[in-house]
KETIMI-129394 format. One record per residue (C-alpha): residue number from 1; residue in three letters; x, y, z. Coordinates in Angstrom, 1 decimal, m for minus. Each point is the difference from the previous one (the first is absolute). Example, Ala and Ser with C-alpha at 12.3 -4.5 7.8 and 13.67 -1.06 7.14 Angstrom:
% residues 2
REC resi resn      u      v      w
REC    1  ALA   12.3   m4.5    7.8
REC    2  SER    1.4    3.4   m0.7
This chain:
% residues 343
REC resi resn      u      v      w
REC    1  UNK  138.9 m119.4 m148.1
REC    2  UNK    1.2   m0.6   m3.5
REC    3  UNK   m0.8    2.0   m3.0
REC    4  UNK   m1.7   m3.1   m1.7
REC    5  UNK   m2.5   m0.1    2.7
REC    6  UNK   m3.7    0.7   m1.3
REC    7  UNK   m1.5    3.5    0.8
REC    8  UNK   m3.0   m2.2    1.0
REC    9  UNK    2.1   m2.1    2.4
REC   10  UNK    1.9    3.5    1.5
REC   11  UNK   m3.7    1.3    0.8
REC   12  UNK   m1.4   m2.9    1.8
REC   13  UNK    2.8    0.3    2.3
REC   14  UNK   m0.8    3.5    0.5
REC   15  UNK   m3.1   m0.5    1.3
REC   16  UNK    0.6   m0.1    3.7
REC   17  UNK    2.0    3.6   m0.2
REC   18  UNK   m3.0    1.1   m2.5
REC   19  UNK   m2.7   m1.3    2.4
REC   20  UNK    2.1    1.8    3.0
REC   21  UNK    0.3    3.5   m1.9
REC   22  UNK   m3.9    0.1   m0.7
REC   23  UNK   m0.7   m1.0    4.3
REC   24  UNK    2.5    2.7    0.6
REC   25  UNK   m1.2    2.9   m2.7
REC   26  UNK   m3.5   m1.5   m0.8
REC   27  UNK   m1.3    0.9    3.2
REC   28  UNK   m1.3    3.5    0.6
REC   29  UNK   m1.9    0.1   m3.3
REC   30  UNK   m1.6   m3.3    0.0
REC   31  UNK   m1.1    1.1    3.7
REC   32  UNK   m1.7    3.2   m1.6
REC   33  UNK   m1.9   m1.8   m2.2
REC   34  UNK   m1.0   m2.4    3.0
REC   35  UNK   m1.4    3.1    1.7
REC   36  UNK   m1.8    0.8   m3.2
REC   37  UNK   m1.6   m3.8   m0.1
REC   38  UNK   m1.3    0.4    3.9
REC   39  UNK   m1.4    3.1   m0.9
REC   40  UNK   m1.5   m0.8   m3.4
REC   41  UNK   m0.7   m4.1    1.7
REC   42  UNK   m0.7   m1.0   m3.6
REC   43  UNK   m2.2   m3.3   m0.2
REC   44  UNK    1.2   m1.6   m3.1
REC   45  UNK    3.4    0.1   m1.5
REC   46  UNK    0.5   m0.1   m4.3
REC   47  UNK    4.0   m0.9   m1.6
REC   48  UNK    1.0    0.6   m2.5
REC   49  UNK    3.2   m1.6   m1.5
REC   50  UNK    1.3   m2.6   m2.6
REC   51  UNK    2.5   m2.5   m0.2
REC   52  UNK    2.3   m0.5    3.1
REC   53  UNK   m1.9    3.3    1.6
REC   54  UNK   m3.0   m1.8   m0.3
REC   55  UNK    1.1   m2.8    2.0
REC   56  UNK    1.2    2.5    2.3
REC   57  UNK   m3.6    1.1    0.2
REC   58  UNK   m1.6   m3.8    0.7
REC   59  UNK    2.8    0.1    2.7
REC   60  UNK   m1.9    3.0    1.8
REC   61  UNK   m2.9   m1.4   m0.8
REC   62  UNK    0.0   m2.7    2.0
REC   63  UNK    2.0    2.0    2.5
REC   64  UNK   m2.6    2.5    0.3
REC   65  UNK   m3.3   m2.6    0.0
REC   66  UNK    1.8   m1.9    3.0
REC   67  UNK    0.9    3.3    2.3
REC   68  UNK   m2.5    2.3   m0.7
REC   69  UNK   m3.3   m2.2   m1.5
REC   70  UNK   m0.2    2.6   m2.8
REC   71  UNK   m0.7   m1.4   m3.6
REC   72  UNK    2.6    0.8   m2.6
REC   73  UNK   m0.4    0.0   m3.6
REC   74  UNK    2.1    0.1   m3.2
REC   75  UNK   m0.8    2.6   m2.4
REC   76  UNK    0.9   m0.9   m3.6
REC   77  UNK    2.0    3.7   m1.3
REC   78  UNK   m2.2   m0.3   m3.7
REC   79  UNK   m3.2    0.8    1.7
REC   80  UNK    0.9    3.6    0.2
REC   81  UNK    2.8    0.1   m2.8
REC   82  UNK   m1.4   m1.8   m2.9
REC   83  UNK   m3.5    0.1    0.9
REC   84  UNK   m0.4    3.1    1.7
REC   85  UNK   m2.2   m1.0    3.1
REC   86  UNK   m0.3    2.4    3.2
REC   87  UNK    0.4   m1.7    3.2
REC   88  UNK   m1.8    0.9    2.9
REC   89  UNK    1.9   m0.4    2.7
REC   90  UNK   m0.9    1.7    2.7
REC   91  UNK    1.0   m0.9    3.1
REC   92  UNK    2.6   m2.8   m1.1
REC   93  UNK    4.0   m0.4   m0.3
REC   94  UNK    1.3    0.1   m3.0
REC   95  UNK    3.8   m1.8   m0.4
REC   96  UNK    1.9    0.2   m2.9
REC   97  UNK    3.0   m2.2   m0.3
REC   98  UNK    2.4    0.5   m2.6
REC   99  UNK    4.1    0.4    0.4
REC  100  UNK    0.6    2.3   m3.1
REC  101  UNK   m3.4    2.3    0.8
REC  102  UNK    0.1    0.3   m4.1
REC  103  UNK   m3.0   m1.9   m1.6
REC  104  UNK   m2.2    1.9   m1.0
REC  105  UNK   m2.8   m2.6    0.5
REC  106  UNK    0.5   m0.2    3.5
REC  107  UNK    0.5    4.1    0.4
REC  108  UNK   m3.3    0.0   m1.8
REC  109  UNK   m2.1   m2.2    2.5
REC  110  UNK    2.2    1.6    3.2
REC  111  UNK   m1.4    3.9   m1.3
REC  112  UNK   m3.2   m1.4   m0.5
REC  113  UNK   m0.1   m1.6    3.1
REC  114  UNK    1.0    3.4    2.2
REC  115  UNK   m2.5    1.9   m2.2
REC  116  UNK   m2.8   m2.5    1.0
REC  117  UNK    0.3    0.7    3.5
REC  118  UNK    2.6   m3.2    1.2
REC  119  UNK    3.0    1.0    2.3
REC  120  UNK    2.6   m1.1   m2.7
REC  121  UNK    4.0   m0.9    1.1
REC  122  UNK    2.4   m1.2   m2.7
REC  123  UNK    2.7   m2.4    0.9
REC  124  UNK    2.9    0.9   m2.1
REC  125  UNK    3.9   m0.3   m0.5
REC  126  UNK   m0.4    3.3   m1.5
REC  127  UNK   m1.6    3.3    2.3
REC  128  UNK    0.0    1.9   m2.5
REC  129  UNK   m2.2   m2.2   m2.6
REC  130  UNK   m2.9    1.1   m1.8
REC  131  UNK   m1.6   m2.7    2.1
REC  132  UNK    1.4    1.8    3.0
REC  133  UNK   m1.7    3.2   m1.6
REC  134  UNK   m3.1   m1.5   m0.7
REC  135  UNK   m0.3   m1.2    3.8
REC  136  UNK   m1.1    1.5    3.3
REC  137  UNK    3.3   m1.6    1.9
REC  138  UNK    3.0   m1.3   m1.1
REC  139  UNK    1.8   m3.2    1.2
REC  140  UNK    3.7    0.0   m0.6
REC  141  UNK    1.4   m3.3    0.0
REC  142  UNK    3.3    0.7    0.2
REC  143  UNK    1.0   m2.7   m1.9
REC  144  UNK    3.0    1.6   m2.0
REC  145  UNK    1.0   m0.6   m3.6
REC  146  UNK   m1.5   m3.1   m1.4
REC  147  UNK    1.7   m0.8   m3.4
REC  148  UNK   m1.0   m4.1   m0.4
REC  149  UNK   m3.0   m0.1   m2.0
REC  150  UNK   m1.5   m2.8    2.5
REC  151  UNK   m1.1    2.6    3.0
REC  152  UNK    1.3   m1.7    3.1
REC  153  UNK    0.8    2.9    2.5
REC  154  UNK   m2.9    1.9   m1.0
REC  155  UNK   m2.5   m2.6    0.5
REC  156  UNK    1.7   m0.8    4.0
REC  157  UNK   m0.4    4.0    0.5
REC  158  UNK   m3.3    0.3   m1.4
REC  159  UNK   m1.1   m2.5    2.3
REC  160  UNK    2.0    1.0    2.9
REC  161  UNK   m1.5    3.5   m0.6
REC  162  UNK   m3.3   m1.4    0.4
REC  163  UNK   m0.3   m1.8    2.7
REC  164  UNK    2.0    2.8    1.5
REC  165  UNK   m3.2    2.2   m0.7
REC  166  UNK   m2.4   m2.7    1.7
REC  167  UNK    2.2    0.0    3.4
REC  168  UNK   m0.5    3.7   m0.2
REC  169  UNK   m3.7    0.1   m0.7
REC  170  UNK   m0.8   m2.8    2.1
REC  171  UNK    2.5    1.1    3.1
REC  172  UNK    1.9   m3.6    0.0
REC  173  UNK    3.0   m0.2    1.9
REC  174  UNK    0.6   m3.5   m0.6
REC  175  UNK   m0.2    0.5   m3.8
REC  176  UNK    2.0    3.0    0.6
REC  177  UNK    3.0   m2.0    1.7
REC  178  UNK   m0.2   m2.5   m2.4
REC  179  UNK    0.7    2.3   m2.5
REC  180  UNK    2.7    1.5    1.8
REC  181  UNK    1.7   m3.3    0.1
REC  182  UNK   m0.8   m1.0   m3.6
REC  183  UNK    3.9    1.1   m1.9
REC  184  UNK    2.1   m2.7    2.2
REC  185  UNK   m3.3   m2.7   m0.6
REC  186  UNK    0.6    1.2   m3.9
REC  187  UNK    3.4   m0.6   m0.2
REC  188  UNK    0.4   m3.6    1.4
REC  189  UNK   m3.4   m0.6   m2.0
REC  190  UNK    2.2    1.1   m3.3
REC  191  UNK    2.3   m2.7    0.7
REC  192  UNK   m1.8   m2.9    0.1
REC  193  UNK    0.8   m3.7   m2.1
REC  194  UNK   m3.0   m0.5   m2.2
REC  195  UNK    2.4   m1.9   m2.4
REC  196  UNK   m2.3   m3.4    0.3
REC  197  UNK   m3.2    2.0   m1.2
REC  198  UNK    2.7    1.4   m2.9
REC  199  UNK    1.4   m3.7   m0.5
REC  200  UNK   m3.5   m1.1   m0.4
REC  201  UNK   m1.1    2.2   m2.1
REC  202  UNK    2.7   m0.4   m2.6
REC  203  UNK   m1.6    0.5   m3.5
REC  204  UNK   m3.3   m0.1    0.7
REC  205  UNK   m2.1    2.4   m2.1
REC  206  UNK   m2.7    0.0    2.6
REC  207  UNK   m1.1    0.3    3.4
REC  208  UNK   m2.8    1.1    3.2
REC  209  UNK    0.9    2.4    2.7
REC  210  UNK   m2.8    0.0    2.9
REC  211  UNK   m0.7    2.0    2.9
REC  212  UNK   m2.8    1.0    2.2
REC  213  UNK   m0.9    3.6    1.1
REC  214  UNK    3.1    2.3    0.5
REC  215  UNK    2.3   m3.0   m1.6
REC  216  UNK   m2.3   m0.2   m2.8
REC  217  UNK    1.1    3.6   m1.2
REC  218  UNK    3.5   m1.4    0.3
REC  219  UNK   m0.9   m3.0   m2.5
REC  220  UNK   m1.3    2.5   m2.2
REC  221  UNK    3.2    1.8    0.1
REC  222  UNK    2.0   m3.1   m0.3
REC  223  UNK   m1.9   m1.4   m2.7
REC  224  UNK    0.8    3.2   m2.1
REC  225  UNK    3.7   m0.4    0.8
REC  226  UNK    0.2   m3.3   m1.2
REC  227  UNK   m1.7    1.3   m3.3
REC  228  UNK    1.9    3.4   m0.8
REC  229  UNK    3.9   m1.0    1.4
REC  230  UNK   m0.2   m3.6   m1.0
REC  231  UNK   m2.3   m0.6   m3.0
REC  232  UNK   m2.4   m2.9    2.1
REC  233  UNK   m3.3   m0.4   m0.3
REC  234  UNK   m0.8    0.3    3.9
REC  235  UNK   m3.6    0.6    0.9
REC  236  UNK   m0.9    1.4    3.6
REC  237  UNK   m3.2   m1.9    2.0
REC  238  UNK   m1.8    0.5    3.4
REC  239  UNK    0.6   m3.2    1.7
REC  240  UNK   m3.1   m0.5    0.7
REC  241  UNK   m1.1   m0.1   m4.1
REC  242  UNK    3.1   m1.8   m1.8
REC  243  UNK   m2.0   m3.7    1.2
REC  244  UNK   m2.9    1.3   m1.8
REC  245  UNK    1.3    0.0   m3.7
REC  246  UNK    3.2    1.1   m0.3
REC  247  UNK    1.3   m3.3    1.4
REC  248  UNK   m0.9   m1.7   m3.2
REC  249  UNK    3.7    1.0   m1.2
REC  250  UNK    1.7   m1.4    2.6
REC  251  UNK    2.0   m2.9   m1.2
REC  252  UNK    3.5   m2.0    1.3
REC  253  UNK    2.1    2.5    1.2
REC  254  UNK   m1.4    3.5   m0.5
REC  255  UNK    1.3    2.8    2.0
REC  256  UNK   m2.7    1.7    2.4
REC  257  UNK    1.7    2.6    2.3
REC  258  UNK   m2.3    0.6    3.1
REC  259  UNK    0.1    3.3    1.8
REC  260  UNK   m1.1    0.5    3.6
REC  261  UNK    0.6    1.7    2.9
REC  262  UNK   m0.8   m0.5    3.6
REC  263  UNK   m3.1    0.7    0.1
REC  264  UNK   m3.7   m1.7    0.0
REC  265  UNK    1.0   m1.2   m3.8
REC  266  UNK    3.2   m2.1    1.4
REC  267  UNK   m2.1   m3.2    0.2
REC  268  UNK   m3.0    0.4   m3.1
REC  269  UNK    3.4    0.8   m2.0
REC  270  UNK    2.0   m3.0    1.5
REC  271  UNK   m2.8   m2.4   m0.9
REC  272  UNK   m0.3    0.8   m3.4
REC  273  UNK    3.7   m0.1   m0.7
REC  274  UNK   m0.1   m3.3    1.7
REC  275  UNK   m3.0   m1.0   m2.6
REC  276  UNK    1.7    0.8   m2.9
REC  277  UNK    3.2   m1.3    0.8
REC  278  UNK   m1.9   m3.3    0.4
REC  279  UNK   m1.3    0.4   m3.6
REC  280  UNK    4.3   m0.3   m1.1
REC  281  UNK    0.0    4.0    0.2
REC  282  UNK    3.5    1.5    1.1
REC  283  UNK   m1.4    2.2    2.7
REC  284  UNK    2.3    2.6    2.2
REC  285  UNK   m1.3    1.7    2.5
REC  286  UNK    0.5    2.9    2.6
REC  287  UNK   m0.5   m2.3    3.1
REC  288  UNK    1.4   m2.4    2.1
REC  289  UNK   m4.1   m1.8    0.3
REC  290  UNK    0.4   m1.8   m3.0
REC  291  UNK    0.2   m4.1   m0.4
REC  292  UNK    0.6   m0.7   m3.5
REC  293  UNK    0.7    3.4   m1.2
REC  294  UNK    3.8    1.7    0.4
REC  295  UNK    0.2    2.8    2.1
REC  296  UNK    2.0    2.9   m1.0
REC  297  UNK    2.1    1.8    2.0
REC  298  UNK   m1.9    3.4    1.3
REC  299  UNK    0.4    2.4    2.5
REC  300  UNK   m2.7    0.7    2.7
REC  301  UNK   m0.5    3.5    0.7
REC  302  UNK   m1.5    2.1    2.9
REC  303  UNK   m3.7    0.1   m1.4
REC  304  UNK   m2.2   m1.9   m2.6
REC  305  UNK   m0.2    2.8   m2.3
REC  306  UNK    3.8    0.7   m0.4
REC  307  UNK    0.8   m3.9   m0.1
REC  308  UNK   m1.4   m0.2   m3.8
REC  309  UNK    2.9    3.3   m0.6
REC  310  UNK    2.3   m2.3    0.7
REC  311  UNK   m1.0   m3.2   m1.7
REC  312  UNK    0.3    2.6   m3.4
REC  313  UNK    3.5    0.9    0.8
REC  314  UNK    1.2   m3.6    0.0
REC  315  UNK   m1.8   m0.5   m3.2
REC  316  UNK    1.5    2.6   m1.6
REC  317  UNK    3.5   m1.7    0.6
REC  318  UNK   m0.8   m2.8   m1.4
REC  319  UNK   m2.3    0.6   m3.2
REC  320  UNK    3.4    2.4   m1.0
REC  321  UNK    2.2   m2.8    0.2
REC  322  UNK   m2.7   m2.1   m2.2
REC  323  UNK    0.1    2.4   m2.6
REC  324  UNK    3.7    0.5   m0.3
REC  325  UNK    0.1   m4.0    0.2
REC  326  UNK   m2.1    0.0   m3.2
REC  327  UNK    2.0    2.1   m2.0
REC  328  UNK   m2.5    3.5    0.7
REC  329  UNK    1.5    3.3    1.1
REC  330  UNK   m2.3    0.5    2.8
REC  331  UNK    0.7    3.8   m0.3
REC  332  UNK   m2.1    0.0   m3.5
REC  333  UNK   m2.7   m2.4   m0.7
REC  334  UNK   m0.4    0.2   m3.8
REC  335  UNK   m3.4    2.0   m1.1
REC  336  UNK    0.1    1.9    3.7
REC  337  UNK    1.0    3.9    0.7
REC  338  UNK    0.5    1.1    3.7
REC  339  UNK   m2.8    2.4   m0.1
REC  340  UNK   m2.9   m1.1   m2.5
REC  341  UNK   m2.8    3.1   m0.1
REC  342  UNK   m3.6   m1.5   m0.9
REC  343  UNK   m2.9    2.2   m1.1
């Protein structure tokens, strides 16, 4: 690989060996702390996150609801850093999602959190974080250095690491072996064409990204991609709200990338892509259901909840190459630090 290649573009295609490392040395803790949730069997989970992490955090969300029927919540970090508030959260799990472990907002709500009676486990790049500190149990996602400001491995990790906690907890061995077999789904996943959603896009300023459920955090996530590597204006949507008002913007030829995995939101997704490609929309989609929208090339994996992991990695590719297509070091959006610490 040439010195000229982006840091960005050198970490996506590390994902599959990062994603095996944390399977291989990821395991025995996040076991532990899945002993800790059977014996604690909390009854509502907080996060606690911003920015990529958060996504992360919808992710289990929606992971979590599905398997387990628990209700998850997101916790915004100012209720106990700028406004002081005390918690009580007895009898819950508290997740904290953050790939430095550094802001001191986040720390803030995660030592509240354990001192208000929650089970609290960071998810961090770094063990030994003052999130990590402030925490019951540590998750190390093993993600290695990550130097591009954009967080690419460290999202994939995160998420890996979670729903590596839920096989645990919920004693899923078909999760588990989908997990198992996720680095080899990664890696072909990294090299898929999305050049026609790139061509179409061109120099458009704006754009939607939709999803439902687990591929709705993965809009999320895209949509802040688009934003921070390539300078458009790309706003995420549920599928099933963009028909009622966001549509108004549509017009001839406006770039809607559709996320979805295979899962009960393959079809709801399908039809709305379908709906607004009829309205002159350029829609692209993860599926091969669609009439009138394009489908993108995407890799199937072994279970509905690691299909969406892969759909990211393919995006990744591709909203690099956009970027360096416009003139934009991909490495360094302008305005943007690698680690930004909130109070």
């Amino acid at each position: 690989m040439s010195d000229t290649t982006s840091r960005m573009r050198r970490e996506i295609l590390e994902i599959p060996e990062a994603v095996a490392r944390l399977l291989d040395r990821g395991q025995p803790e996040i076991a532990k702390v899945a002993e800790a949730l059977k014996t604690r069997d909390p009854r509502l989970v907080v996060t606690v996150a911003r920015g990529s992490s958060d996504h992360v955090c919808t992710f289990l969300k929606y992971a979590v609801e599905l398997e387990l029927g628990l209700p998850v919540a997101s916790i915004g970090p100012s209720v106990a850093s700028l406004y002081g508030a005390e918690l009580h959260l007895d009898g819950a799990l508290c997740l904290s999602v953050s790939q430095s472990g550094q802001s001191p907002d986040i720390v803030a709500l995660a030592r509240s959190a354990t001192s208000g009676g929650a089970l609290s486990v960071a998810v961090t790049n770094d063990p030994a974080s003052p999130l990590a500190e402030a925490s019951d149990h540590c998750i190390d996602i093993h993600a290695g250095p990550e130097r591009s400001v954009a967080a690419t491995k460290t999202f994939v990790t995160s998420a890996v690491a979670t729903l590596m906690l839920l096989a645990e907890w919920k004693g899923d061995d078909a999760l588990r072996r989908a997990l198992l077999d996720l680095p080899r789904h990664l890696d072909a996943a990294a090299r898929k064409d999305w050049s026609p959603l790139k061509q179409a896009i061109g120099a458009q300023r704006s754009l939607f990204t939709l999803g439902r459920g687990p591929s709705w955090a993965i809009s999320n996530e895209a949509a802040l991609k688009f934003k921070e590597t390539c300078q458009i204006h790309a706003e995420s949507y549920s599928a099933a709200e963009v028909l009622h008002g966001p549509v108004s913007i549509v017009e001839e030829g406006f770039p809607v990338l559709c996320f979805t995995a295979r899962d009960a939101a393959e079809t709801p997704v399908v039809q709305v892509a379908d709906a607004l490609a009829e309205k002159g929309a350029r829609v692209f989609v993860t599926s091969d259901r669609a009439a009138r929208a394009t489908a993108l090339p995407h890799i199937r994996t072994d279970h509905r909840l690691t299909d969406p992991i892969a759909l990211i990695v393919s995006f990744y590719a591709m909203v690099e190459q956009i970027a360096l297509d416009r003139g934009i070091d991909p490495d360094t959006p302008r305005h943007l630090r690698k680690v930004t610490e909130t109070v």
